[in-house]
C-alpha positions as CSV (number, residue, x, y, z in Angstrom):
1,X,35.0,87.4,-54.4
2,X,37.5,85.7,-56.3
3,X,40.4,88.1,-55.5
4,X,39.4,87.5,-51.8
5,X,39.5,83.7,-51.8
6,X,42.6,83.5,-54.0
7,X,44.3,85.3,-50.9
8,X,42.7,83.5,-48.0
9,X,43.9,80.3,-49.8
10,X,47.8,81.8,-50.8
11,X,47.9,83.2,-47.1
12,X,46.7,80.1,-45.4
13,X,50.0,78.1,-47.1
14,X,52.1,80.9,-45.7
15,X,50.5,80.2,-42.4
16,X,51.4,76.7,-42.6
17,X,55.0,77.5,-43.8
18,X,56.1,80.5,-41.7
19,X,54.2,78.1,-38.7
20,X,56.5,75.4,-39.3
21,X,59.7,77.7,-39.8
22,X,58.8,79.2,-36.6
23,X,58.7,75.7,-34.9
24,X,61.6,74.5,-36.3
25,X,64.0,77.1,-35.4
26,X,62.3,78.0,-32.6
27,X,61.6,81.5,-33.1
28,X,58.9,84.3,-33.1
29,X,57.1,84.3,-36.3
30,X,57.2,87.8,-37.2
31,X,60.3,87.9,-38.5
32,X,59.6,85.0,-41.0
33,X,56.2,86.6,-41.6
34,X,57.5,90.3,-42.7
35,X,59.7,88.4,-45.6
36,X,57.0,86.6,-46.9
37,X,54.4,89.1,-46.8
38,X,57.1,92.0,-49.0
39,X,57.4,89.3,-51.6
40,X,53.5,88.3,-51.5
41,X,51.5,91.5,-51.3
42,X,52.3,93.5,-53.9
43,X,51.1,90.4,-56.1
44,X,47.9,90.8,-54.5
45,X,47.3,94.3,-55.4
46,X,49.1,96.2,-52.3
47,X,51.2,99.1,-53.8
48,X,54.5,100.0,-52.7
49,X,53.6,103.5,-50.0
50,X,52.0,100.9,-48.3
51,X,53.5,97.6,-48.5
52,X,55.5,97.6,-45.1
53,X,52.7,99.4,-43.4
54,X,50.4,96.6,-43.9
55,X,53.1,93.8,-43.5
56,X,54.1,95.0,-40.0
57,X,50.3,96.0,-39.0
58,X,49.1,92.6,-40.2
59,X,52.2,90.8,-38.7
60,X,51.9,92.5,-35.5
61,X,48.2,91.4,-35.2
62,X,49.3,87.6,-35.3
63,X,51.9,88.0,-32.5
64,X,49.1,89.0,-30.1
65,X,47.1,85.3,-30.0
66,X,50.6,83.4,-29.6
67,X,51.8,86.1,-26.7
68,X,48.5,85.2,-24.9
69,X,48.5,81.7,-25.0
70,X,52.7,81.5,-24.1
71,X,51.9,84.1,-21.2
72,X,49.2,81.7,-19.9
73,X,51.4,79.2,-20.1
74,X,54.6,81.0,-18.6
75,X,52.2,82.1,-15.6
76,X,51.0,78.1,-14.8
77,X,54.8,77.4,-14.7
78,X,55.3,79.8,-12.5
79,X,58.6,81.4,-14.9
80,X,57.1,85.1,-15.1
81,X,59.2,87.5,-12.5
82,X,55.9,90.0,-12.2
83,X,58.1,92.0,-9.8
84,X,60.7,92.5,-12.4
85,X,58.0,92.6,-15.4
86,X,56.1,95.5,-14.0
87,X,58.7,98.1,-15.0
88,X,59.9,96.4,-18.0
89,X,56.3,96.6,-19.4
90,X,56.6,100.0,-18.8
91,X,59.4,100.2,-20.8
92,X,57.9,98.1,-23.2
93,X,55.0,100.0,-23.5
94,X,56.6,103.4,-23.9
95,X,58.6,102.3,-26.5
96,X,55.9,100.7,-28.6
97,X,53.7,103.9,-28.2
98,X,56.8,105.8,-30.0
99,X,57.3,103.1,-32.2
100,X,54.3,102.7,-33.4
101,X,53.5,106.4,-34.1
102,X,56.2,106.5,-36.1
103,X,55.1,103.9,-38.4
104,X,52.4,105.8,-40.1
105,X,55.4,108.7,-40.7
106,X,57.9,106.2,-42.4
107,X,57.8,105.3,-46.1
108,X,58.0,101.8,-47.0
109,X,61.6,102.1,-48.0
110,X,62.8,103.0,-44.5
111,X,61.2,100.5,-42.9
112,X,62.2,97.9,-44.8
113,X,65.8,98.8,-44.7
114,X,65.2,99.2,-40.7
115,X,63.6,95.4,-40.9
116,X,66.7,94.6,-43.3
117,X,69.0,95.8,-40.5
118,X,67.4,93.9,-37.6
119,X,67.4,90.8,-39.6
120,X,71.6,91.3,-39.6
121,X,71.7,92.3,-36.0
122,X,69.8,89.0,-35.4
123,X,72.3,87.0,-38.0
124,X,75.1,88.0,-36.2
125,X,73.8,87.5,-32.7
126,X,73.1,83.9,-33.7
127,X,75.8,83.1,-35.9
128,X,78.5,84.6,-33.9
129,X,77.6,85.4,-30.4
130,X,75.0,83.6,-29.0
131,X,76.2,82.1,-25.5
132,X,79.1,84.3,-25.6
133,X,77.6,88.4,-25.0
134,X,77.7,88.8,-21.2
135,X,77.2,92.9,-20.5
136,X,76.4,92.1,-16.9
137,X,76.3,89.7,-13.7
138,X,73.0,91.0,-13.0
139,X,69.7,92.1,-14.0
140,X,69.1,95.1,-15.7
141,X,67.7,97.8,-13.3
142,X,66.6,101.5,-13.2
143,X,67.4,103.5,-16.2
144,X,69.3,100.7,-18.2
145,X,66.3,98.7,-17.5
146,X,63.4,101.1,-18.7
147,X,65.7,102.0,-21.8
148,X,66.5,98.4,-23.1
149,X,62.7,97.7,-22.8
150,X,62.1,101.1,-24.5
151,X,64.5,100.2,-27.6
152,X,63.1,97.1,-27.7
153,X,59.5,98.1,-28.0
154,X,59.9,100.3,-30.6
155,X,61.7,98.0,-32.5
156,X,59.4,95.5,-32.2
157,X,56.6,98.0,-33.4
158,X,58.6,99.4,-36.4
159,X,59.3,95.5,-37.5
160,X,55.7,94.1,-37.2
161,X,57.5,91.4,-34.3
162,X,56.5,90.9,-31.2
163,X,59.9,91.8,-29.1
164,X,61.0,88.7,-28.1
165,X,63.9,87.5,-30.6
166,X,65.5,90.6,-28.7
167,X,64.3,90.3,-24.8
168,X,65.2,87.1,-24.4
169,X,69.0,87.4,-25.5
170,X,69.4,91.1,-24.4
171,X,68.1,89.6,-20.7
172,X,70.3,86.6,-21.1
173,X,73.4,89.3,-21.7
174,X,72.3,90.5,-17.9
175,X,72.5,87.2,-16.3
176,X,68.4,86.1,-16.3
177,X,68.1,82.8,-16.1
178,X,67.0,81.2,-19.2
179,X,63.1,80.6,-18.5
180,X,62.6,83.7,-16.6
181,X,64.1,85.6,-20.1
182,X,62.0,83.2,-22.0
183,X,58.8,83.9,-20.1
184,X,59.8,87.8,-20.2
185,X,59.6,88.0,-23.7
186,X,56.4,86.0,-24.2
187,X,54.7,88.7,-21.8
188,X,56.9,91.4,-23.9
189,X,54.8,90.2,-27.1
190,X,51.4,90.5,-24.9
191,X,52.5,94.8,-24.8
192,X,53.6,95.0,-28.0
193,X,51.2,93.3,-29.8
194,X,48.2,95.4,-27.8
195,X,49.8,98.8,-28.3
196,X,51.1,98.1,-32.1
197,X,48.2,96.3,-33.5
198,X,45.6,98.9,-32.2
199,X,48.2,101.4,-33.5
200,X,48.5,99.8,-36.9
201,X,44.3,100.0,-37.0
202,X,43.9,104.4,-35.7
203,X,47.4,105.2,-38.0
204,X,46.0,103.5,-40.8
205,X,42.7,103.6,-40.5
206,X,42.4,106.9,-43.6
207,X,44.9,105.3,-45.2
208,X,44.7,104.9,-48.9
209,X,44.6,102.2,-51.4
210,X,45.0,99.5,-48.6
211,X,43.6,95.7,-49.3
212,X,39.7,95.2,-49.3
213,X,38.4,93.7,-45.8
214,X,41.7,95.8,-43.8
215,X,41.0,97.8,-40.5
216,X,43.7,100.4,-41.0
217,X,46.7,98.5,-42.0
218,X,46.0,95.1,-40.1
219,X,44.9,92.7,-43.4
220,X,41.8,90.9,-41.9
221,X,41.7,88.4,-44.2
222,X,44.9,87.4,-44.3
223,X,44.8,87.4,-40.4
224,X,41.7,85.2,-39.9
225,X,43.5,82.9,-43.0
226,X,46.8,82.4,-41.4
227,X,45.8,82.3,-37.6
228,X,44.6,78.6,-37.8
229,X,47.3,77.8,-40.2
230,X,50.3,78.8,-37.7
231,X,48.8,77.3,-34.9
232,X,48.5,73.7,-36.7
233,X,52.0,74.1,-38.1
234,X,54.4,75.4,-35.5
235,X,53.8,72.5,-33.1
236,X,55.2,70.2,-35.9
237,X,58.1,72.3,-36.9
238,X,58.6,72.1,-33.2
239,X,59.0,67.8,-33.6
240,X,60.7,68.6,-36.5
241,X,63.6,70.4,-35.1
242,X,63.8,67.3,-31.6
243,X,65.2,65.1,-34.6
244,X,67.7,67.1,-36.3
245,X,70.6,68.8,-35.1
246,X,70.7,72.3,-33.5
247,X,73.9,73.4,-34.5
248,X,73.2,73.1,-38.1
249,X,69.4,74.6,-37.5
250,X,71.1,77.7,-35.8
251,X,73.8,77.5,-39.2
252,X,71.2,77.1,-41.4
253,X,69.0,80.1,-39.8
254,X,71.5,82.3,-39.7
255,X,72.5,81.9,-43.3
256,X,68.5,82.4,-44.0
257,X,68.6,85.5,-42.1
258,X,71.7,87.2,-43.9
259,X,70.6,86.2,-47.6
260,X,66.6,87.6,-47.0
261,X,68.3,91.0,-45.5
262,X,70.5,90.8,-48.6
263,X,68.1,90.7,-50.8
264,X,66.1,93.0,-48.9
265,X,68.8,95.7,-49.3
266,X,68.9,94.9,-53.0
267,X,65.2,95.9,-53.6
268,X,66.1,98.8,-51.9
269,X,69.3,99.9,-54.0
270,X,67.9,98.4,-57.2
C-alpha cells in the first residue's frame, strides 16, 4: 500500500507540472508526459522491455478526457469541418489501428528513439519553420488526405500523443484556416485516443512484469493520479503564458524539445 501511494502522490506533481507546461506553451500534453514518465518509471519498479509500452499506453489514456472536452467545445463554436473530418477520421483511424499494433511488437529502445525523433521533427518545425511551410493553397483531398491522416495516426499511437502537435501544422501547410486546423486536431485526439488506449489495454493485457493496478499497459493509478492534476494546472499555465512573451516561449520550447531528444538518444547509445 505504501509503494501505491508513494506513486499516486509522485504522479499527481507530474500532473500538476506537465499541466502547467502544457498551458504555458500551449501544447498537447503527451509529449511532455512521455519524458517525464522514461525518467520516472523505472524508479517505480517498471523494467526496461516495458518502460515505453506503459509510458505511451498510460499517456495515450490521458489524451482521451482532454480530446473530449476540446471537441465539445470546438463543436459549440461551430470550428469542426464534419464534412472534411469524416474522411480524415478515417484516415486517422486506420493509421492508429496500424500504429497501435505495432506497439506491442517494438522494444522499448525503438520506440524511444522513434519518440526521440518526433521530438526533433517537432524542434525544428517550431524553431525554424513555423509560419513559413506552405505545401499547398488548398486543403488536403483524396489520397494525400487519407495518407497524412494515416501517418499521423500511427505516429500518434507509437508516441503515446494524441495527434494533434502534427494535424494542426500539417493542415496549416495546406491552407486551413487556423481554428478549423485547431478544432481538427482536437477531434484527431478523440480517434486516437479511442483506438490507442483500448489498444494499449488487449496488446498488453498478458504482458509481463507491468505495474500493480495496470489494465494492459494503461497505469491506472497513475491515470486516476494525474487526471485531476492536469486539469487544475493547464488552465494556469495557460494565464501564465498571456503575460510573458511568445517568441521567447516558442525559443525556450524548442530548446526544451532538442535537449530531452538529446538525451533521449544518449540513453539509447550509452
Amino acid at each position: 500500500m505504501e509503494g501505491i501511494v508513494e506513486r499516486i502522490g509522485a504522479f499527481a506533481l507530474v500532473g500538476l507540472g506537465s499541466g502547467f507546461a502544457s498551458g504555458l506553451f500551449g501544447i498537447g500534453g503527451g509529449i511532455v508526459r512521455i519524458p517525464i514518465f522514461v525518467y520516472l518509471l523505472p524508479l517505480f519498479g517498471v523494467p526496461q522491455p516495458v518502460l515505453m509500452h506503459v509510458a505511451v499506453g498510460t499517456s495515450i489514456a490521458l489524451v482521451l478526457p482532454s480530446a473530449v472536452a476540446s471537441t465539445r467545445k470546438q463543436l459549440a463554436l461551430n470550428n469542426l469541418d464534419l464534412a472534411f473530418f469524416r474522411t480524415w477520421a478515417a484516415g486517422i483511424f486506420a493509421g492508429a489501428l496500424i500504429g497501435t499494433a505495432l506497439v506491442p511488437l517494438a522494444s522499448t529502445e525503438v520506440l524511444q528513439a522513434i519518440f526521440a525523433a518526433f521530438m526533433v521533427t517537432v524542434g525544428v518545425y517550431e524553431g525554424f519553420l513555423r509560419h513559413r511551410m506552405v505545401i499547398a493553397k488548398v486543403a488536403p483531398h483524396g489520397a494525400v488526405k487519407l495518407a497524412l491522416a494515416a501517418a499521423i495516426g500511427c505516429l500518434a499511437a507509437l508516441t503515446g500523443t494524441g495527434g494533434g502537435t502534427l494535424t494542426t501544422p500539417a493542415l496549416q501547410a495546406f491552407s486551413v484556416r487556423l481554428e478549423s486546423a485547431i478544432a481538427t486536431a482536437s477531434a484527431t485526439g478523440l480517434v486516437t485516443g479511442v483506438i490507442a488506449t483500448i489498444g494499449a489495454v488487449i496488446g498488453g493485457w498478458h504482458a509481463r512484469d507491468l505495474p500493480a493496478y495496470s489494465l494492459g499497459y494503461v497505469d491506472l493509478a497513475i491515470f486516476i493520479a494525474m487526471r485531476p492534476t492536469i486539469l487544475i494546472a493547464a488552465p494556469l499555465g495557460v494565464r501564465a503564458g498571456h503575460w510573458l512573451s511568445e517568441t521567447w516561449l516558442r525559443r525556450v520550447y524548442t530548446v526544451l524539445l532538442f535537449v530531452i531528444a538529446a538525451d533521449l538518444i544518449r540513453k539509447l547509445v550509452g
